[in-house]
N, C-alpha and C positions, 0 to 999 in steps of 0.2 A: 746360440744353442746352449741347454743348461741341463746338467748332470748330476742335480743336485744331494744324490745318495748312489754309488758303484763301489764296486769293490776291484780298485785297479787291479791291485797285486796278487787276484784269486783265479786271472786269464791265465790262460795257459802261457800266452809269451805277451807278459806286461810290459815291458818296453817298448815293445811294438804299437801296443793300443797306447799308450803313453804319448808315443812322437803323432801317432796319425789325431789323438787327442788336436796336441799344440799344429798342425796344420790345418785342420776342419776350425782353432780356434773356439773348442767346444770349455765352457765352463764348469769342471768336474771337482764335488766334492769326495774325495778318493776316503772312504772312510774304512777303517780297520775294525776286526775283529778281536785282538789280542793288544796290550801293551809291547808286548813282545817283537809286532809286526810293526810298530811305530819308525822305525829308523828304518827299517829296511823299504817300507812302501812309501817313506816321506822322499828317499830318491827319485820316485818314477815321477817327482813334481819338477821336471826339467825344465833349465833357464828360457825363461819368453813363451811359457807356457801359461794356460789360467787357471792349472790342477793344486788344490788345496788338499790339503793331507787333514781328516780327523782321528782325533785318538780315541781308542773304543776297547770295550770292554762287555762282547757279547752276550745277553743274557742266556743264551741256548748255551753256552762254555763259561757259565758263571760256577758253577760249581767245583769245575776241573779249573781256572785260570783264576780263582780270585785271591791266590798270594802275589797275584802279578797288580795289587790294587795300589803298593810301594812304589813299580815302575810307573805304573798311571801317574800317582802323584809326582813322579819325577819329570817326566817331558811335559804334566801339563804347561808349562808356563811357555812352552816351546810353540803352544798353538792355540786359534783362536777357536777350532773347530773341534768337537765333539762327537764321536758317534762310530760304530754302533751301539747305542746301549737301551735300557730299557727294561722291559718285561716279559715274559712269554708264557701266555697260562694253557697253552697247547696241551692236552694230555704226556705225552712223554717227555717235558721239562717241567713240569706241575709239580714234580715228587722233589723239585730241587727249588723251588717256589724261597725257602728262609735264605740259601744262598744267593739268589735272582735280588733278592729284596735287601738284603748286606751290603751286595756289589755297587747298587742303583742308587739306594740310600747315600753310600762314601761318595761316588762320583759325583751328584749333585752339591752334596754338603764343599766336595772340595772346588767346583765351581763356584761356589757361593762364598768361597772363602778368596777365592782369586778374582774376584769381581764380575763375574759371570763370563759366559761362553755361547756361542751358537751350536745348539744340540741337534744332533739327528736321532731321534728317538722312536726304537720299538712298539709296539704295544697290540702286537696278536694276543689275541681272546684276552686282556690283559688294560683296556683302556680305562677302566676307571679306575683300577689302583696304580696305573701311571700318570692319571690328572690326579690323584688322593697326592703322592709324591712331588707331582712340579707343587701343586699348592702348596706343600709342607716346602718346599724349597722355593718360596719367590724370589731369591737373587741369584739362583742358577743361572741365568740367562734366557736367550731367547730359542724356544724349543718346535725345530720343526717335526711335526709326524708324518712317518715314514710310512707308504699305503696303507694308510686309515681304512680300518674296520670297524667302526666301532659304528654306535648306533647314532640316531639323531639327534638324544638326549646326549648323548658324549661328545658329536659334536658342540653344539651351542654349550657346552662347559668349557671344550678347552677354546673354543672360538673368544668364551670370556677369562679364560686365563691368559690369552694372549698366544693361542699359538698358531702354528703357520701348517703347511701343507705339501708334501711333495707327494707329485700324483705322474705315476709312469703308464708306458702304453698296456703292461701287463695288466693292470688294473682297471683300466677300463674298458676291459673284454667283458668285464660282468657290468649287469644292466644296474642293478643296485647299486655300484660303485657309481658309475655315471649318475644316477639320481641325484645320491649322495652328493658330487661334486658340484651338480648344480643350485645347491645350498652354502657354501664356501663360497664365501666375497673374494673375487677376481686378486684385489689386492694381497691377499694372504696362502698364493699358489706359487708354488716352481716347479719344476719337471725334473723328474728320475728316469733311471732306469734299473736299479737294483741288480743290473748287470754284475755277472756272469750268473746268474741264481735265477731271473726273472727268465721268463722265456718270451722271445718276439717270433711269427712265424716258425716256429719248432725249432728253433735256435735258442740261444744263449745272448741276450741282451748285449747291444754292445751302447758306450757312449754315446753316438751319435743318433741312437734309435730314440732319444729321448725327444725326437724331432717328430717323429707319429704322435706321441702326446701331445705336444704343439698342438698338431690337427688336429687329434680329436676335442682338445680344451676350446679350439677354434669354433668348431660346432655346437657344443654345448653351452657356448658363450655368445654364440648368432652374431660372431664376426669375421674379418678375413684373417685369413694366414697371418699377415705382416704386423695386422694389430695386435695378434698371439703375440706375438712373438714380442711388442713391443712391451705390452703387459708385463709379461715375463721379465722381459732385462730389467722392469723400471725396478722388478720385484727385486729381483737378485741386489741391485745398485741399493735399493734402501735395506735388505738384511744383515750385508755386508757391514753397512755404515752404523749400526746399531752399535758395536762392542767396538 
């Protein structure tokens, strides 16, 4: 099972989801909000676990946290993983659009100066001036988007920029999403959950719900369960091995 974008450390009791993580054996990319929150949520990656910590620097708190862009620089070398970051051209973070683009800009430039990273990247109402940016940045690394909304045109750009896809159950409630997904090549998909933020059955996403996406990628791919899932690991095993 594969977790590919959560926010461990925003449960209410993350240590908890943390151990039942490393028991289910679930593959969680625990990605942060803040540089701030980097030390503290890189703990809940306990020993003979498969939780990876990314460092992140949210664009919805880019305007409030971006003197924390010195911390960034400081633990990056600390990890191989990225994210949250990105763009959000939502009405009520639009008015902070020059500091979203400041943030997003250094972050990349400093990937590309550390020899790239695996991104987890943003990009509500905001995908093409976040494919404008990996362009400007091609030794960032390798950049997956985080429930893609973008249009068809946006995919097949960033599909030729190289980039990848993580796709949770929350997102494929909408029918358009599902479309969407059955145009992304099998090889360039992992499974989220966006947890504690996404919601699954009127709940709050947890790790191991990224197992309904499974299913539904199964369907949408006219295979069985097991072949999901196998798709899946081979995904995870080659993104890892890129950087």
């Amino acid at each position: 099972m594969i977790d590919f974008h959560a926010h461990l450390d925003l449960y209410p009791d993350p240590q908890e989801i943390a151990r039942e993580c490393k028991i289910k054996d679930i593959y969680v990319l625990s990605v942060t909000t803040t540089p701030s929150a980097w030390v503290g949520t890189s703990a809940l990656a306990i020993p003979g676990s498969r939780i990876n910590t990314a460092l992140g620097l949210h664009p919805q708190v880019a305007h409030q946290r971006k003197g924390e862009l010195e911390a960034f620089d400081r633990y990056l070398p600390d990890t191989r993983y990225i994210g949250e970051i990105g763009l959000d051209g939502t009405p009520e973070f639009k008015n902070y659009w020059a500091d979203q683009l400041e943030v997003f800009s250094h972050i990349l430039k400093a990937c590309s100066c550390a020899g790239g990273r695996i991104i987890s990247a943003h990009s509500r109402r905001a995908t093409s001036a976040v494919l404008d940016y990996l362009e400007k940045f091609p030794d960032a690394g390798l950049t997956v988007l985080h429930w893609f909304t973008g249009s068809k045109r946006d995919l097949e750009r960033a599909l030729s920029l190289g980039c990848w896809f993580s796709i949770g159950p929350a997102m494929l409630v909408s029918e358009r999403s599902r479309e969407m997904v059955k145009h992304i090549p099998t090889e360039r998909v992992l499974t989220e959950t966006d947890g504690p933020f996404a919601q699954v059955e009127k709940r709050s996403a947890l790790p191991w719900d990224a197992q309904k996406a499974t299913i539904q990628l199964a369907r949408l791919w006219e295979v069985e369960n097991k072949d999901a899932e196998l798709i899946l690991e081979n995904n995870l095993q080659k993104i890892i091995s890129t950087l």
